[in-house]
MARPADO-572842 format. One record per residue (C-alpha): residue in three letters; x, y negated, z negated. Coordinates in nm, 4 decimals. Layout:
% residues N
lumnu residuo Ala, x X, y Y, z Z
...
END
This chain:
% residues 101
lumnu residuo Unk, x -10.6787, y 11.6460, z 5.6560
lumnu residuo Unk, x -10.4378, y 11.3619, z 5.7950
lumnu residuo Unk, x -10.3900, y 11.2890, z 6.1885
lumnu residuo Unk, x -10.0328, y 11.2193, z 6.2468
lumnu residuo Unk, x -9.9896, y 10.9525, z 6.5293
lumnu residuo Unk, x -9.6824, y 10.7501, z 6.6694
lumnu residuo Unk, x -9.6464, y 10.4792, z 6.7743
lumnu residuo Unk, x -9.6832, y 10.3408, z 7.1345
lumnu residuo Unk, x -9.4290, y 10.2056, z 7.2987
lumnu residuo Unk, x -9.4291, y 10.0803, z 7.6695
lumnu residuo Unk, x -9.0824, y 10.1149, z 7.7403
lumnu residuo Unk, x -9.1671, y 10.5262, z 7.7175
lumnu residuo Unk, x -9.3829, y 10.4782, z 8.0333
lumnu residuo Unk, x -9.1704, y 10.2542, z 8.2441
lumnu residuo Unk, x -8.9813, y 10.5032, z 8.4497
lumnu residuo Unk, x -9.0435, y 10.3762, z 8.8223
lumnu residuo Unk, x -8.9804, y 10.1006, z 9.0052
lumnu residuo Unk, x -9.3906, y 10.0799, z 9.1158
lumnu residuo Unk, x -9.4586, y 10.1113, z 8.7351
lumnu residuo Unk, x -9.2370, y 9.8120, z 8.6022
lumnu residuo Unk, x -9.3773, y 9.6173, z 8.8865
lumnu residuo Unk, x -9.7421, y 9.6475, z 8.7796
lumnu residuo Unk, x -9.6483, y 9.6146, z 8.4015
lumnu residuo Unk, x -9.5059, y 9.3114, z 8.4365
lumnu residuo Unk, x -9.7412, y 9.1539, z 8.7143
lumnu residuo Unk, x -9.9948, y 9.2328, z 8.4585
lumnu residuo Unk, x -9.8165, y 9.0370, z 8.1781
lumnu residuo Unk, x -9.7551, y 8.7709, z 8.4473
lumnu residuo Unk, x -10.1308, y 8.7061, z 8.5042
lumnu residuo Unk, x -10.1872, y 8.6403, z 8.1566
lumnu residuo Unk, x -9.9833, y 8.3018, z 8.2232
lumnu residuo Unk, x -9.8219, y 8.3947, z 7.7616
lumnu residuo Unk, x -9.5174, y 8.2873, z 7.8325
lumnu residuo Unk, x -9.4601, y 8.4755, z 7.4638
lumnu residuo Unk, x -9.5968, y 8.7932, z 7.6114
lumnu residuo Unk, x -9.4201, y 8.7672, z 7.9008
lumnu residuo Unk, x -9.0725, y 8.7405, z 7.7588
lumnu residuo Unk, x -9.1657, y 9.0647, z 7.5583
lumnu residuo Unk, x -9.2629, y 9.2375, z 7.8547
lumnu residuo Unk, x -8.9809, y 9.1758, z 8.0086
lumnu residuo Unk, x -8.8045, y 9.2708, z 7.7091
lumnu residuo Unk, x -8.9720, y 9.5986, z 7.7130
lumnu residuo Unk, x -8.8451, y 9.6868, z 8.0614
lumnu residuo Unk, x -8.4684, y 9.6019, z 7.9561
lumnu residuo Unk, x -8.5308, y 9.8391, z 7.6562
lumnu residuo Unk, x -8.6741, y 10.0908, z 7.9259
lumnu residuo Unk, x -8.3761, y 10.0816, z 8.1214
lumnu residuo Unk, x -8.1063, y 10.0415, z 7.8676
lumnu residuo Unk, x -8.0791, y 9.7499, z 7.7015
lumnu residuo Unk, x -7.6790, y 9.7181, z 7.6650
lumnu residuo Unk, x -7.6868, y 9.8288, z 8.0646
lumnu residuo Unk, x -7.9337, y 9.5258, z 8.1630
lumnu residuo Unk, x -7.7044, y 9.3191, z 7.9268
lumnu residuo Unk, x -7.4049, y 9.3710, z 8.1369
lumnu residuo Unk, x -7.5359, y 9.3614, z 8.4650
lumnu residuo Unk, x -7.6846, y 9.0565, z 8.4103
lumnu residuo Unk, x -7.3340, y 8.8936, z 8.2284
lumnu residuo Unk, x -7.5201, y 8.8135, z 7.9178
lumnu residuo Unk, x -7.4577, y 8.9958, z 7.5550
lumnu residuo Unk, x -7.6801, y 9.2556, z 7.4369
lumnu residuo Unk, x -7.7701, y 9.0350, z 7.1316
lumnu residuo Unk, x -7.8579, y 8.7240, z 7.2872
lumnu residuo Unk, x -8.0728, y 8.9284, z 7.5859
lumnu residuo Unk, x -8.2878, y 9.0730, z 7.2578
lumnu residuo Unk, x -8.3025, y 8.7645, z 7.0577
lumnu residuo Unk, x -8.4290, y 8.5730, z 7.4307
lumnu residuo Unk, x -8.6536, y 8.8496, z 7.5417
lumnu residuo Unk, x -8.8314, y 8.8819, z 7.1728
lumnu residuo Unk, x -9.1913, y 8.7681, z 7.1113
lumnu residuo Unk, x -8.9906, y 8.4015, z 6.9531
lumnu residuo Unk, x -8.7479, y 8.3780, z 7.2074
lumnu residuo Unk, x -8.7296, y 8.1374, z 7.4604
lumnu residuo Unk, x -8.5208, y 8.2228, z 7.7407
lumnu residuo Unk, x -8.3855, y 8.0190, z 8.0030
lumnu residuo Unk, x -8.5605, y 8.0547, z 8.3651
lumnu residuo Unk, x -8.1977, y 8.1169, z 8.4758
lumnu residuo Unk, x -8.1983, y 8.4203, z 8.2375
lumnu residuo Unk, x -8.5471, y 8.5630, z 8.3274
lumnu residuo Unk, x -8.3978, y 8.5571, z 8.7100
lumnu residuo Unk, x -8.0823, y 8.7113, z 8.6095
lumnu residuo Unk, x -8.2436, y 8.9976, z 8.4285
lumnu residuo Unk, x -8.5405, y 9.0604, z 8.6772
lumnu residuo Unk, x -8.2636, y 9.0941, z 8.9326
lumnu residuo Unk, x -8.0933, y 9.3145, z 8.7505
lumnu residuo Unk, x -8.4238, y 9.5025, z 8.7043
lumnu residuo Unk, x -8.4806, y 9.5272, z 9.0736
lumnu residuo Unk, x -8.8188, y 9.2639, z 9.0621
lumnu residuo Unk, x -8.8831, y 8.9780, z 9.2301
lumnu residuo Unk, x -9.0842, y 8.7052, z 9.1819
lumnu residuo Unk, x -9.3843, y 8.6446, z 9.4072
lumnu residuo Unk, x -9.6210, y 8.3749, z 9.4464
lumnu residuo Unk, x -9.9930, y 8.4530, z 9.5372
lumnu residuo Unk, x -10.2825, y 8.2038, z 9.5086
lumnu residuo Unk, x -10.4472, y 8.1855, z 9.2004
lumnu residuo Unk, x -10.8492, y 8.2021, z 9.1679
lumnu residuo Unk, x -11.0475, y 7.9424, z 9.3081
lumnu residuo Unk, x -11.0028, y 7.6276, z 9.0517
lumnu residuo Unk, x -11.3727, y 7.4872, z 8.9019
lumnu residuo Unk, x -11.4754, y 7.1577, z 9.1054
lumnu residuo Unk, x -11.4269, y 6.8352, z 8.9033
lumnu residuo Unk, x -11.7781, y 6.7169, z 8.8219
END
């Protein structure tokens, strides 16, 4: 007998504003700057992707290709599309540092 399964896909589970926040605070705290862009990427897919696009003045193609696991995008970019997301960016302390020996 086979199992059928599908696949997982964030963006599915993204549907509040408290949600998106913890997603990507969690892909913020693993300091991938690669994971991070696709995170972000996933919660532009999760809210409409052409939408995102356009609110933040950039084309849909260049906002997929930047927010891909390869792309690099701009910090300018990364503001302008968690702004149009509704997220901002807060600074907290980071755990305590090891002493120099």
């Amino acid at each position: 007998m086979s199992r059928k399964t599908e696949v997982f896909d964030a963006a599915d589970y993204l549907d509040s504003r408290e949600s998106i926040a913890d997603y990507l605070t969690e892909a913020f705290e693993t300091g991938d700057d690669e994971f991070i862009a696709q995170a972000i990427g996933t919660v532009a897919r999760a809210k409409g992707m052409s939408d995102v696009a356009r609110e933040a003045g950039l084309s849909r193609e260049n906002l997929y290709r930047a927010l891909s696991a390869e792309g690099r995008p701009e910090f300018a970019t990364v503001m302008k599309v968690l702004g149009t997301l509704g997220i901002q960016l807060v600074a907290k302390p980071a755990g305590k540092k090891p002493k120099a020996a």
